[in-house]
N, C-alpha and C positions, 0 to 999 in steps of 0.2 A: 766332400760334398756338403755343402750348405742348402739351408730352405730358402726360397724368396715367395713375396707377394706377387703371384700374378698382377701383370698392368691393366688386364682386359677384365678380369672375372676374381680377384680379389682372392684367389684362394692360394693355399701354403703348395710351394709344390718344388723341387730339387734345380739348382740354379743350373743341372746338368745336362735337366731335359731340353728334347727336340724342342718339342710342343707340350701344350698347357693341354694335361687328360684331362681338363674338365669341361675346357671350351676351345680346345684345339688350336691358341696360339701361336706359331711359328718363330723359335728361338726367344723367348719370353725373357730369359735375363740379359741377352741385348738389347731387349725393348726397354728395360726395367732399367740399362744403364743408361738409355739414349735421356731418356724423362729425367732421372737425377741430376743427370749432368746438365739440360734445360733448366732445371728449374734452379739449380748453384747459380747460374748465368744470371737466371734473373734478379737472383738475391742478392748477390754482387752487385748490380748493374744499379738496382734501387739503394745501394748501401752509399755507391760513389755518389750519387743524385743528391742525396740526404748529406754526405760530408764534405761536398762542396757547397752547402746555403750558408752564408754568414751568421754569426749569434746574433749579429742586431736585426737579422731577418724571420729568426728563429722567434723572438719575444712577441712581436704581435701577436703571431698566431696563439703561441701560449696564453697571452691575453685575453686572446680573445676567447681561448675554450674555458678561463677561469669566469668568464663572465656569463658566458653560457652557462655555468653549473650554478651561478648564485642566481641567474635569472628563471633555471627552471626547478630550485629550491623553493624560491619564492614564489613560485606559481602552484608549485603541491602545497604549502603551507595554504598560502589564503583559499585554493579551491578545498583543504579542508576546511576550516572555518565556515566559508560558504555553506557548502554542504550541514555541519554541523547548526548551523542557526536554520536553514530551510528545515533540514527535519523538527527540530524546535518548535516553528511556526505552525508545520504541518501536526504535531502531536497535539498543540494546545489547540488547534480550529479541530481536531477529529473527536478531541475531551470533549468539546464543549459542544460540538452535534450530535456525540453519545451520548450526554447527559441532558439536553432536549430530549431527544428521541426517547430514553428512560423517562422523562416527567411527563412529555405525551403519552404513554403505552400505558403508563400509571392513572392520568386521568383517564381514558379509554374505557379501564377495565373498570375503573371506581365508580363509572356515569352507569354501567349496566349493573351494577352493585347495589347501586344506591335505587337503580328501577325496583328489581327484584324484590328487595325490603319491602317496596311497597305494594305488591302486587298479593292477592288472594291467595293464590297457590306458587311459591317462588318457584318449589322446584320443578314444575312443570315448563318456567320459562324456556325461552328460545328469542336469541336473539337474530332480529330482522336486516335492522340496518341501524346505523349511527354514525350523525355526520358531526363535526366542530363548526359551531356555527361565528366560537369568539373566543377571544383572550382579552385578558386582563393580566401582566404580572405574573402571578402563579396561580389566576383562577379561570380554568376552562368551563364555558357555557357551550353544552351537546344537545341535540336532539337525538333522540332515542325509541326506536321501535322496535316494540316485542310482542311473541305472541305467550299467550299464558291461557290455564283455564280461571274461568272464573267460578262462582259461587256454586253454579250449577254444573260443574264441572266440562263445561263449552268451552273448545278453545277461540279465542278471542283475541284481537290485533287490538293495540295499544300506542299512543305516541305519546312522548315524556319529554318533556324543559328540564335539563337539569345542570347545579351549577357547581361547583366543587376547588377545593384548592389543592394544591397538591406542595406537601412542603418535603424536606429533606433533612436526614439525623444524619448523614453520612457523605460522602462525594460521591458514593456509588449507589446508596441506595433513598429511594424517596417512599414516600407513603400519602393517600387522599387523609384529608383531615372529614371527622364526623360531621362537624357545622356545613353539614350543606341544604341548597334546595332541590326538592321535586314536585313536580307538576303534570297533572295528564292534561293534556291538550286535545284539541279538536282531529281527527282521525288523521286528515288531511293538511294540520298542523305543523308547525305550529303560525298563527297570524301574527303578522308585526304588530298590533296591540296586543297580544296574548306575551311576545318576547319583551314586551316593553314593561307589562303589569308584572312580568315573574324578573325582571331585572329589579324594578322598582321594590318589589317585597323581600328581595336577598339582599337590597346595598352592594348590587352590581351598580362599577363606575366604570 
């Protein structure tokens, strides 16, 4: 007694049995001989097919799978490079909008810095609003509104002209330089000659 593979249901079972106890096939290693012997035939049958092409008919095709493999060599190689310089492109354009985005947040915070110095009671401040009214280079001009108390301890709304450069020790980090100007302006502020006169007293160009 030998085992065989069920033809139906794949399981070990005695080449003796009626039927397959697992899935009740009927004479299962007759089945099992009928499929072998199919599938010789067919192997046979593609062998004769194959050993009657001629060698001179045989070289194209070989050719042509050799050209195939150099043509899709050369298609992973360049779409790597590809790939490798896009990301390239993409690293140094996302540097250098992080490194804006750093020199803007730096002047941002340096404009309400430079308010507070000048206010009666700093730490009382609260910042309202602040917009970027201009660039130059590395020097942002902000309008700046804050509330604070004042002398008699009132709290009190404020608007401020202020101008600042923001320079850098490092690729990653920047700092506001002290030379700068501030100005309070009209509540409602600030007036295009009020931005004109406090451009003009900083040696904003």
């Amino acid at each position: 007694m030998a085992l065989i593979t069920c033809p139906e249901c794949g399981a070990r079972i005695s080449d003796q049995a009626e039927n397959c106890p697992h899935c009740g096939l009927p004479r299962p290693a007759e089945r099992l001989a009928i499929i072998n012997a199919e599938r010789e035939k067919r192997q046979a049958t593609a062998g004769d097919l194959l050993s009657g092409i001629p060698m001179w008919a045989k070289i194209p095709a070989a050719l042509a799978a050799v050209v195939a493999s150099i043509v899709i060599i050369v298609g992973v190689v360049m779409g790597y490079y590809a790939c490798r310089d896009t990301r390239s492109s993409r690293s140094y354009a996302e540097s250098y909008e992080e490194a804006e985005d750093s020199k803007k947040l730096t002047a941002k915070l340096g404009a309400f810095e430079v308010v507070k110095k000048n206010l009666k009671s700093p730490s009382s401040s609260r910042l309202v609003d602040q917009d970027l009214l201009e660039t130059s280079g590395d020097s942002y001009l902000y309008r700046v509104e804050v509330d604070s108390q004042n002398s008699f301890g009132a709290q009190v709304r404020s608007t401020w002209l202020v101008c600042l450069s923001v320079k850098s020790d490092s690729p990653d980090r920047y700092h506001w330089n002290d030379q700068v100007g501030a100005l309070e302006v009209s509540r409602n502020g600030p007036t295009p000659e009020e931005i004109k006169t406090f451009k003009e007293l900083n040696g904003w160009k």
